[in-house]
N, C-alpha and C positions, 0 to 999 in steps of 0.2 A: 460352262459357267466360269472356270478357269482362265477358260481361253481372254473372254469379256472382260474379266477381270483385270487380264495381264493387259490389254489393249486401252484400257482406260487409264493404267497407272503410266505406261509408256506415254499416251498424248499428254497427261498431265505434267508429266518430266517435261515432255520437249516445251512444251506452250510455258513450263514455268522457269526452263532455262533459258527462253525468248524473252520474258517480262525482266528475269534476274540482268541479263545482258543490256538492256534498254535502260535500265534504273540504274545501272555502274555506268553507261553513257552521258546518262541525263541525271543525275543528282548533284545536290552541290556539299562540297566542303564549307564547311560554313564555321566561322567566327563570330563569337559571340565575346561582346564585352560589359561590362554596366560599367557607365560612365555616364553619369548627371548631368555633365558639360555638354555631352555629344559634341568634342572638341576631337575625338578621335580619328587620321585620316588611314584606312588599311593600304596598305603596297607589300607586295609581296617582290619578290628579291631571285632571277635565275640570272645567273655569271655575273651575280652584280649589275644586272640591268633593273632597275624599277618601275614599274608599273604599276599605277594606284586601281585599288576594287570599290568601285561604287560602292558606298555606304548607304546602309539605310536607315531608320529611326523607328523604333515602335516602343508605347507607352511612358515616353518623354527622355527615359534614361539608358535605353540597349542602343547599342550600335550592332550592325549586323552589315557583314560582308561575305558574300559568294562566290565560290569558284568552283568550276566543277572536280570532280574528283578524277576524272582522268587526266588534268592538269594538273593537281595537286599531286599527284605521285609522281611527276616531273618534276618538281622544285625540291632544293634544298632549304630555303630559308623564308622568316615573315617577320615583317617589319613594320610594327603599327607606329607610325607617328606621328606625335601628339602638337599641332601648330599653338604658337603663343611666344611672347617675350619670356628671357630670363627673368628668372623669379618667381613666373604664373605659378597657380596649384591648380590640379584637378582630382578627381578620384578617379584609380581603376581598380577596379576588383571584379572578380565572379570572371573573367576569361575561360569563354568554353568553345573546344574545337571537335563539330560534330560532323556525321557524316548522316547525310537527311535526317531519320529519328534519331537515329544512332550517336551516342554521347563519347565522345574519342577519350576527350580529356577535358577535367576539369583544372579549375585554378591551382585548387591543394594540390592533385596528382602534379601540373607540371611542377610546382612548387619542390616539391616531394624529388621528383625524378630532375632535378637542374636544367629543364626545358627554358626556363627564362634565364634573360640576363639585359640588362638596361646600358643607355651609353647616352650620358649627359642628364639624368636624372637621379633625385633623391628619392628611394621610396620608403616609407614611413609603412613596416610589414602592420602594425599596431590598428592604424586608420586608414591604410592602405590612400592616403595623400600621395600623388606624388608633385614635387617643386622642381621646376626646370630650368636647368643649371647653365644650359646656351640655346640659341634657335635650332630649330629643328630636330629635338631629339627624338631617340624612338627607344620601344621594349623590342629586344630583338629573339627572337623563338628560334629556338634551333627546332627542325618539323619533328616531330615526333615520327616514329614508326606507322605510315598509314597503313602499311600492306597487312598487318595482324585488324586492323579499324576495319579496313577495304573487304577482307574475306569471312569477317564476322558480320558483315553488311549484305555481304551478294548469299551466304549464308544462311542468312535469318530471312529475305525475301525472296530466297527461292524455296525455302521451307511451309513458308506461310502461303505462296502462290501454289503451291504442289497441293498442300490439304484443302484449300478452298476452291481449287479444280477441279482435284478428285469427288470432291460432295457434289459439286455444280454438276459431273460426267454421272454418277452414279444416281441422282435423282433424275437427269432426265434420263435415263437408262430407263429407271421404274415406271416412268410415267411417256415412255416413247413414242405410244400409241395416241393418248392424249396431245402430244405437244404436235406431232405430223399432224392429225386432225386440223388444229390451231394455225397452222402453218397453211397448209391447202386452204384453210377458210379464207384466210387472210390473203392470202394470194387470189385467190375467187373475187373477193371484195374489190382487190384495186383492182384486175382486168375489169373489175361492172364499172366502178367509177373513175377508171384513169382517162375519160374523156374530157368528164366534169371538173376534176382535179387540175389536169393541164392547163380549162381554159378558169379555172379560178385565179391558178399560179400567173397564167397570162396577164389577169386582167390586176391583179396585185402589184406586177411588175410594169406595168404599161401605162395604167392610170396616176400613180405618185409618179412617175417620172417625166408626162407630162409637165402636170404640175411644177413639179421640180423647176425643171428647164421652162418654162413660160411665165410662172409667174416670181421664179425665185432666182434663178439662175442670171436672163437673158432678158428681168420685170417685162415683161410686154406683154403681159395682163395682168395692171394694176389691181390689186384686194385696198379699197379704203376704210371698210368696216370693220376689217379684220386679217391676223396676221396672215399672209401668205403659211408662212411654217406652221400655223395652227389647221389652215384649209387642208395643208396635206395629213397630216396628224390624223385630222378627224374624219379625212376621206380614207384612210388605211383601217381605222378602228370601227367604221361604219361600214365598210365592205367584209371586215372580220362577221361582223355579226349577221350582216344581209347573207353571208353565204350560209349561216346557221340557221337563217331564218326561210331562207328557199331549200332547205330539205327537209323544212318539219311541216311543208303548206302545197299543196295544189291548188286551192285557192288565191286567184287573184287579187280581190278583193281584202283575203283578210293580209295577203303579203302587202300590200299596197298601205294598209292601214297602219299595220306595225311598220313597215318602214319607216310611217309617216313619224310616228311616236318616237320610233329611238332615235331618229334623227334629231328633233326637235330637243330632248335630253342631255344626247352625246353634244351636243351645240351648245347647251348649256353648259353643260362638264369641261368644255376646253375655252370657250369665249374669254378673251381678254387676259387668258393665262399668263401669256410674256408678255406681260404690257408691266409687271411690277415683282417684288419680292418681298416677302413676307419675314419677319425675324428669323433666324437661323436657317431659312434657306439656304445662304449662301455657302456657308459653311459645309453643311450639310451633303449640296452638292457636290462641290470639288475636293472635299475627303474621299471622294468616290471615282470622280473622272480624273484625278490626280492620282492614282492608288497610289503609288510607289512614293512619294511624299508627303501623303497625308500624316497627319498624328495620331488619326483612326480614333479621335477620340468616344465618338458615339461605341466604337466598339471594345472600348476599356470599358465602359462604364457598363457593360454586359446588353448593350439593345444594339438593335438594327442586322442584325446577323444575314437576313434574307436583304436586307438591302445594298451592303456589301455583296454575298455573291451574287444576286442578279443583277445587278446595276452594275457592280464593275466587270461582270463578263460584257454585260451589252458594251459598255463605255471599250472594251479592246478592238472592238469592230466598228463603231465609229470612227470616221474618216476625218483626219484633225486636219483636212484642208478646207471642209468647209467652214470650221472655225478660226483657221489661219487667212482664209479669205473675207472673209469681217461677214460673211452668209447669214451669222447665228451665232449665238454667246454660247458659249458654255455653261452657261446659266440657263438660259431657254433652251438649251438641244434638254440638259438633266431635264428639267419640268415635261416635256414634251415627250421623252424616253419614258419618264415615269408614271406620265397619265397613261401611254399608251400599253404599259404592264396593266396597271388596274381594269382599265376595260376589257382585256383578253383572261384575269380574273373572275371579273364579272360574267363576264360572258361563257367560260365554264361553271360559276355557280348556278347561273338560271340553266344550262342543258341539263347539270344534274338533277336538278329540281324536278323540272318538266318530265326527264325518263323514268325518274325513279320514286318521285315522292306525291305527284300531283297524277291526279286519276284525268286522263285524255282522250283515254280511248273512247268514251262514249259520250261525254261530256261536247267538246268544243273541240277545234283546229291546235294543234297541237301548238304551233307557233303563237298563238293568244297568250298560251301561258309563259313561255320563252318570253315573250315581250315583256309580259303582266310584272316577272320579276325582275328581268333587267331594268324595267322602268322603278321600280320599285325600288330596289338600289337604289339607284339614280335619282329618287325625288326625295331624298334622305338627305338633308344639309350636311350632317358630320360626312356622309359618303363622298358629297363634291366637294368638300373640307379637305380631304383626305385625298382626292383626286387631282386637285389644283394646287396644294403646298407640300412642297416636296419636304417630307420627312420620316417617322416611323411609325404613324397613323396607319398607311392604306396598307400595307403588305400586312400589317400586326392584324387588322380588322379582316380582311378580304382571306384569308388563310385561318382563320381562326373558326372567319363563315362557313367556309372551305370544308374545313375539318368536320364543323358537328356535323354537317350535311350530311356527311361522309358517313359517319355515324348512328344517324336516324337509317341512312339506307342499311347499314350492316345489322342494324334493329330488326327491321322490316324483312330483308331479303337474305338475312342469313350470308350472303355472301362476302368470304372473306377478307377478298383484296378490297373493298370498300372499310371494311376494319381498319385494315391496315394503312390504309389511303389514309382515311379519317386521326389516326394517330400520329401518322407525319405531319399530317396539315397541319393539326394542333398546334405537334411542336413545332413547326415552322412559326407560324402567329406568336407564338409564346415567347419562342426566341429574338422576334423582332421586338415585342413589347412585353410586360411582365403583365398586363394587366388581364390578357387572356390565360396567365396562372388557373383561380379555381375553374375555369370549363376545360380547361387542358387536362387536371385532376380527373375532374368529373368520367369525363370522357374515356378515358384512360379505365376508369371503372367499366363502363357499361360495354364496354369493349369486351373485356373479362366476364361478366357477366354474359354477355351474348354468348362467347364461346364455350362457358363452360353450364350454361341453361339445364342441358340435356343429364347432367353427372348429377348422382345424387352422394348423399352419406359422405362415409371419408375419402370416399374417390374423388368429389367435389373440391373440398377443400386441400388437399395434391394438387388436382388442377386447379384451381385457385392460386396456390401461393407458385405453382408453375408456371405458369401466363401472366401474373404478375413481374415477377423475377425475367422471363424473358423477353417480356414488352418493352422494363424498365434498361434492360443490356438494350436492345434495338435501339429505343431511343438515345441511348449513351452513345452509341456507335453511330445512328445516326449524325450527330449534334457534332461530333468529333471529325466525320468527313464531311461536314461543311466547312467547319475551323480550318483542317488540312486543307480544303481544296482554295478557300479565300486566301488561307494566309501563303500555302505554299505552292501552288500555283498563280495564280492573281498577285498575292502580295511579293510571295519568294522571301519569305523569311525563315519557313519552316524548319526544326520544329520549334513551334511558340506555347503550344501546350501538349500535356499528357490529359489523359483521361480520367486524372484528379482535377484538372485543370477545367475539363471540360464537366466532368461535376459538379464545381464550385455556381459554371454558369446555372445549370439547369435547378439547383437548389437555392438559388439568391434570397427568394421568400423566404424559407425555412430559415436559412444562416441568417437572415437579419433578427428575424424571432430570437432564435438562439442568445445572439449578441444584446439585444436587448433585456433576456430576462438575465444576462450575465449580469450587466451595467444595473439592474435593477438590485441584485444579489451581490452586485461589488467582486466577481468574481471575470476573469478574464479564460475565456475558453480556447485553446490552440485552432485553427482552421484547421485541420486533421480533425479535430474532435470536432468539430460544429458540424462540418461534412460530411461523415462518417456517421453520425449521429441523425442527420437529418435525413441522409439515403437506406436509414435502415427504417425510421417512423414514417419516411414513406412507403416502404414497400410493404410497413406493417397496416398503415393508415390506407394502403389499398385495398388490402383483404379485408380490412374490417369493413370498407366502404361497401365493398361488393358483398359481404356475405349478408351485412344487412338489406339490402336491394334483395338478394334472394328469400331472406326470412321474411321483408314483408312482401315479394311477387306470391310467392309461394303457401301463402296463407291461406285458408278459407276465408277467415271473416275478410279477408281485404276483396276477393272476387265477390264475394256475397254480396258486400259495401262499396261494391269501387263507386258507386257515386258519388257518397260522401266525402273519399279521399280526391274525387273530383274536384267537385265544390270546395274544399281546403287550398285545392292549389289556385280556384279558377276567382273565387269570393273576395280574393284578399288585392287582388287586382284592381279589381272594378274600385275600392275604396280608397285607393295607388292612385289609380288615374283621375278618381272624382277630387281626391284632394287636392292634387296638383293642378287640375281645374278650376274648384271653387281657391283657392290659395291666392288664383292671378285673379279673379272674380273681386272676392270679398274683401280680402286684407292680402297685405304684406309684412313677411316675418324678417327679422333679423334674424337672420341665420348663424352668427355667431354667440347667440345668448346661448343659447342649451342644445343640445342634441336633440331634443324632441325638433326645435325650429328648425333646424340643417336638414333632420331627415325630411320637413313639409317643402321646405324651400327646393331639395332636391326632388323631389314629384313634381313641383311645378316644371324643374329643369330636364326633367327624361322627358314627361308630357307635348313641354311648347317644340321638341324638336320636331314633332311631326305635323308633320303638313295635315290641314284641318284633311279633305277626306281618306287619307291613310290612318289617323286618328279613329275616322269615322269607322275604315276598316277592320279596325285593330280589335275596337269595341267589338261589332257585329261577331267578328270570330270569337270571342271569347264569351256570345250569348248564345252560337250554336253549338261548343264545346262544353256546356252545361247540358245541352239539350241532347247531346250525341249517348246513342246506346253502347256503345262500347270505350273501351279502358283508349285513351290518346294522351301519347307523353309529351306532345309538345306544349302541352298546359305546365307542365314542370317544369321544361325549356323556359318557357314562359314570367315563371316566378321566379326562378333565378335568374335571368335578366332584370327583372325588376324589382320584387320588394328582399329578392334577401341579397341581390348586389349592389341596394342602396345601404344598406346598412354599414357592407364593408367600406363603402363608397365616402360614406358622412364619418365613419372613424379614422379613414386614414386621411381625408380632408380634401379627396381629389370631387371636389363636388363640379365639377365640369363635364356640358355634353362632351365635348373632344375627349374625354380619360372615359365614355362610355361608349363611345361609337359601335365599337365591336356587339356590346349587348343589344343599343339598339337599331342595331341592322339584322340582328340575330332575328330581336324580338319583333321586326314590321313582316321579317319573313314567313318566320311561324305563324303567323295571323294570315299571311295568303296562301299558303299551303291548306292551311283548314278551308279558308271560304273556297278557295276555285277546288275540293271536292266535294262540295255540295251546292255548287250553284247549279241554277236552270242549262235547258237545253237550246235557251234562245240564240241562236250566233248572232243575227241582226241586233237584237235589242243590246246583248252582251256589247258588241265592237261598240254599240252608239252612247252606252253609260263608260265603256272606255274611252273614247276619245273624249266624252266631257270632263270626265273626271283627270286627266291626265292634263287637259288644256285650263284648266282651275288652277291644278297645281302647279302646273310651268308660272301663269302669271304668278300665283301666290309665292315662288320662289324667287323670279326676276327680280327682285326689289336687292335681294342680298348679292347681287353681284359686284364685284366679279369676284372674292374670295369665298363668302357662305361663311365668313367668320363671325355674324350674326343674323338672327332671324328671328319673325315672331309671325305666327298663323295667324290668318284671318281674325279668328276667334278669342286673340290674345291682343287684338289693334285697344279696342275699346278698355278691358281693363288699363291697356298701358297710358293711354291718353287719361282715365279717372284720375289714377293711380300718381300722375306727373312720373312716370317711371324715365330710368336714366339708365341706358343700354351699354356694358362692355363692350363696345365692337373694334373691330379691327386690330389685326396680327404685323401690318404695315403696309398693306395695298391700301392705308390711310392715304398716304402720302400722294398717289392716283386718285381717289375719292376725292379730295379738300383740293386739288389743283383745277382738277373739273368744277368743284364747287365754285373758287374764287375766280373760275373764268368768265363764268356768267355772272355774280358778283360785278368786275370788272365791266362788264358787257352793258350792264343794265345802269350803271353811275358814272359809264366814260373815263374810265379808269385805264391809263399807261399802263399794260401788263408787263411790259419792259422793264420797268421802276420799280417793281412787286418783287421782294423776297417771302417764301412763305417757309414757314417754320412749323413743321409738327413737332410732337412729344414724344410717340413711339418710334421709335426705329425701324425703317423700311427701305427699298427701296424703287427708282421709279427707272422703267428701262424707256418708255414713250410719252416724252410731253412735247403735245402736241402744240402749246399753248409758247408762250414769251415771260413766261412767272419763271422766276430766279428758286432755284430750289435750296432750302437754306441749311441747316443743321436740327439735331435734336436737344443734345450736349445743353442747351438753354436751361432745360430743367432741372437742372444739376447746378450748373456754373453759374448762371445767370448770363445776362446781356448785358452789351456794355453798349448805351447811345440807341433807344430804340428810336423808331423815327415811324412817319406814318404811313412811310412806303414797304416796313417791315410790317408782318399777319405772323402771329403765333393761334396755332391751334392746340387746344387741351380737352385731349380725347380723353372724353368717360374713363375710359379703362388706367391709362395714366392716372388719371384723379385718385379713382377709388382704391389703386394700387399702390400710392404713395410715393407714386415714383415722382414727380414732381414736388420740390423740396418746399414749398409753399401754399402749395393747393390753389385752388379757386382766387384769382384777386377781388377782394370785398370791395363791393362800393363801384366796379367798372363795367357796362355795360357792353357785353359782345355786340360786333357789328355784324352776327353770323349765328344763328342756332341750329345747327344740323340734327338732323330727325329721320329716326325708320319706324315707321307706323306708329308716331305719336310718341316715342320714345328717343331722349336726347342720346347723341350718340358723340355730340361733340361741339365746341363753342369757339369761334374765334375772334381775335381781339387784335385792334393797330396799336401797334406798338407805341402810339406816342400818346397813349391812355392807359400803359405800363410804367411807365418811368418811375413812379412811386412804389411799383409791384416790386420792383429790378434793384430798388436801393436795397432792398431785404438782403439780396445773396451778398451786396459789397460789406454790408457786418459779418 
């Protein structure tokens, strides 16, 4: 045992004094300054030679420059200096010289120890100003002592890589026997399928490459319907899932059919994608393929976490010649990088589905249900919403799906890596978007709950506030080595937070709470206190959660009754969904009188996002989940997706499908998990109510192309046409819609498309016009126009109007030459400009 013992501690040593050597290799010395200008240039100084350190920028006011640390203890000096004419002022203060985590020195300390000294600057210790007294001065540092930095560095990371060694050597010690097991499986597995595997690989590799070189490379196979870049995309992401779908099928027949289906989807999901760009895409994008000069602002403001590090890993491995080669924007590669993350999303949520929560085995072809739900996904507007415009939608939605799934299965099957799975995911979604907060909570509970089921009395509640407390450290730790790995890898700024830092992110709900009942109380709470305060009413507000989930699992009268607590979750739905029904039916509510109106308006708005027979499906499951003899939680799933997340939904005012997505993709899922384990044994009749049902839906969606930024089902045409209803649509693939429009416009009155400027309202824009229309500005709504004339078209899209963003509104009295309509519902009006002139005198007052 000795022997074992000592043999474990020695490989831990070696492998921890390999890691500690590699990190004194590869770490950077690093300079930290705040400075508001970001006018600061670093050059560091050996025999009086100069040479400048790339600077970098994070959160508008740090400067940040790198060098590694086995160079730095080669130099004597550092010389930061400040560009500008005599006279200039800027600030510096906070100067911190760290060595990777590790903080060297701070401002005070050099202060403190005569580390600084200036040459041609005034510095103001007071306001820390400094006023520059000739060109090119600098602060110049004498280096501080790094070798005491440098050994307290290799120190503290070989101490921490020795004990996280040791635990890693000594569990699998205990568990040996189990891990070889694991190991021979796994090697068994690839000998059966490394034939399969190869010619997968082959055919991934051989097929886009084609492609590539034929029709993108060398065009000598024209695509006129559609982008070349989009054909490869969507032959990569359809071959992702055909190989998913040829190991769950020996039938022909039903492989053939689901091909047919996800093809016809996936087709949907990428069509006409880079043909336009939607508001803040842009941005969006090249914060990400730019990393190292972004301003990261989406990730100040606490979102997009997951989008940062998977997009900017992919974006390192992108080859910037085919965007130096005029191949592909940089805009269209981001769009096409990041529909094709969501489909390999997706395409893990429906395997999980299928294996572990949808009964198959005796039921249908296992690949039916694979399809059932990747189609299902897919015929959800917020999901191609979220697929087509790149922003912090699809990773917050599809990881959040991700997670409960995860969860239902660790429900179900007890087993624990799907727990754990299920809590990552969470936080993954969370982290991208705040709005999967309470399922994250939730989750996070039942989690706990699952594991500690078995524990009764005070043993219970130990483990209780045990598994809470250590869920709540993982996820800490997890959240913290994403930050590390985006910012200090990827970005290379690190370190940018601590693990207060990374607190503050995962509590933002709570801490605004806080902040508000201060502001309400007139009292001003420290961020220490708000933080501090908020991770302990969490970790308190979990125990309570779970112990009541155990008082009421645990009950007689709730087993005696579970129908009735059925019915409670299942009841309140059906009069959710009829409202939101009869609401587009019978009348229409102003939704800004009262909160009773907001909360019917928003029923109508979770309702019309489903396509009428997923609608139709929704219903069905939640009349055989009344009917079902036993306790089923995805009816709870259920209701908080819908009547108790409208409620948070209409008070904090986010009453939009897109701020729901996540719920309802949740809630279309839960509804086919229940029907396909209790439908018939028919496979023929099955596949033939599929493909009807799936070829309904494609048309019923086509109409909202190409972005899915509005829609209304079947069922919703006729109220909108009673109603004279007038449609929000368009996020700015406007500007592609309304050129199509005026083409044929144009087409049908013999109209010089040459001589045509067109003018929208929202901000968009267009990468393919195919047409000879002059594309104009937005900026009109604001400024106004100067000389409109009748070869200018301005359009005033719905959403503009109702938004206020056109400083005028509507012009009275002018008749559009243009009424644009999605199922009887106005979406947009256009007007010649030289039946504006009167409109346009309004802005020169």
């Amino acid at each position: 045992m000795k022997k074992t013992t000592g043999k474990r501690i020695l490989l831990a040593g070696i492998l921890a004094a390999v890691i500690t050597v590699l990190a004194f290799l590869t770490v950077d010395f690093k300079i930290e300054i705040h400075n508001p200008d970001a006018s600061v240039v670093v050059k560091i100084s050996e025999n009086e030679e100069q040479r400048e350190i790339p600077a970098k920028r994070f959160e508008g006011n740090k400067v940040f420059a790198n060098i590694t640390l086995r160079d730095m203890l080669s130099l004597d000096k550092i010389y930061l200096y400040i560009p500008g004419s005599p006279g200039a002022q800027t600030v510096i203060s906070d100067i911190q010289l760290s060595i990777g985590n590790t903080m060297i020195r701070s401002y005070k300390q050099l202060n403190e120890e005569a580390y600084i000294e200036t040459k041609n600057l005034l510095v103001d210790e007071n306001t820390n100003i400094v006023t520059l007294q000739t060109e090119n001065p600098y602060i110049f540092l004498y280096k501080p002592s790094m070798k005491i930095g440098a050994i307290k560095f290799c120190f503290k990371k070989f101490m921490v890589s020795f004990v996280l060694l040791f635990i890693i050597f000594t569990f699998l010690h205990k568990n040996q026997q189990s891990v070889k097991n694991r190991l021979r499986q796994m090697t068994e597995n690839m000998k059966a399928e490394y034939k399969e595997f190869f010619i997968k690989i082959c055919i991934l590799i051989v097929v886009p490459c084609m492609i590539y070189l034929f029709m993108i490379k060398n065009t000598w196979i024209p695509c006129l319907w559609m982008s070349a870049w989009e054909v490869l995309f969507f032959i990569v992401g359809f071959l992702l899932l055909s190989f998913q779908l040829k190991r769950r099928t020996n039938s022909k027949r039903a492989f053939i059919i689901c091909e047919v289906l996800l093809a016809v989807f996936l087709f949907m999901s990428i069509f006409d994608m880079t043909t336009y760009l939607t508001v803040d895409e842009e941005s969006s994008i090249l914060e990400q393929s730019s990393f190292q000069s972004s301003d990261f602002r989406h990730w100040i403001y606490g979102e997009s976490y997951m989008n940062f590090s998977i997009m900017g890993t992919i974006w390192k491995f992108v080859p910037r010649s085919l965007i130096d080669q005029g191949l592909i924007t940089e805009l269209q590669m981001g769009k096409l990088l990041h529909w094709l993350c969501g489909i390999v999303l997706i395409g893990f949520i429906a395997g999980e589905v299928e294996k572990h929560l949808a009964d198959t085995k005796k039921r249908y072809d296992r690949a039916v249900i694979y399809t059932m739900t990747a189609v299902t996904a897919l015929a959800l507007p917020v999901t191609l919403l979220a697929l087509k415009n790149y922003n912090y939608d699809m990773f917050s939605m599809l990881f959040g799906v991700l997670g409960m799934i995860e969860i239902c299965i660790y429900a179900k099957d007890k087993t624990q890596r799907h727990g754990i799975a299920g809590v990552l995911f969470l936080t993954c979604g969370m982290l991208e978007k705040m709005i999967v907060f309470p399922v994250w909570y939730i989750g996070i509970a039942i989690a706990v709950f699952v594991k500690t089921e078995k524990n009764t009395g005070r043993e219970a509640i130990g483990k209780i506030i045990q598994y809470v407390v250590i869920t709540f450290a993982m996820i800490l730790l997890f959240t913290y080595t994403i930050e590390g790995y985006t910012l200090g890898i990827l970005r290379q700024v690190s370190p940018i937070y601590g693990l207060g830092d990374t607190l503050i992110v995962l509590l933002q709900i709570p801490g605004l709470g806080f902040r508000a009942i201060g502001d309400i109380l007139n009292i001003q709470f420290s961020n220490g206190m708000i933080y501090i305060t908020s991770a302990t009413l969490y970790i308190l507000g979990e125990i309570v959660v779970v112990c009541i989930m155990r008082t009421v699992y645990f009950a007689d009268y709730f087993h005696k009754n579970y129908k009735i607590f059925n019915r409670l979750f299942l009841i309140p739905q059906f009069i959710f969904l009829g409202m939101g029904i009869l609401n587009r039916w019978i009348f229409t509510v102003d939704e800004t009188k009262s909160f009773g109106t907001a909360f019917v308006e928003y029923t109508s708005i979770f309702t019309e996002v489903f396509p009428t027979l997923l609608l139709v499906l929704i219903v069905l499951a939640l009349v055989i989940e009344l009917k079902t003899a036993r306790l089923e939680y995805y009816g709870i799933i259920q209701l908080l997706a819908s009547c108790v997340l409208a409620v948070i939904y209409v008070i904090t005012g986010w009453t939009s499908a897109r701020y729901a997505d996540f719920y309802l993709l949740l809630y279309a899922l839960s509804a086919l998990i229940i029907v396909s384990n209790v439908s018939c044994n028919a496979k023929n009749i099955y596949a033939a109510v599929l493909m009807t049902a799936c070829g309904i839906t494609g048309l019923e969606l086509a109409g909202s192309q190409p972005a899915f930024t509005y829609f209304i089902p079947y069922w919703g045409v006729i109220p909108a046409q009673i109603h004279g209803r007038e449609l929000e649509a368009y996020w700015g693939e406007n500007w592609k819609i309304m050129v199509d429009v005026m083409d044929g416009y144009c087409k049908d009155y013999g109209i010089d498309e040459s001589s045509i400027t067109l003018n929208c309202s929202y901000p968009g824009k267009i990468f393919t016009n195919d047409t000879e229309i002059q594309i104009g500005q937005y900026w009109w709504r604001v400024d106004g126009y100067a000389n409109p004339t009748e070869e200018d078209y301005f359009v005033f899209e719905t959403r503009s109007v109702k938004a206020g963003q056109i400083a005028y509104g509507l012009p009275e009295g002018v008749e559009p030459v243009l009424v644009v309509k999605y199922h009887g519902a106005v979406t947009a009006r256009i007007y010649r400009g030289d039946t504006l002139k009167e409109y346009f005198r309004q802005y020169e007052n």
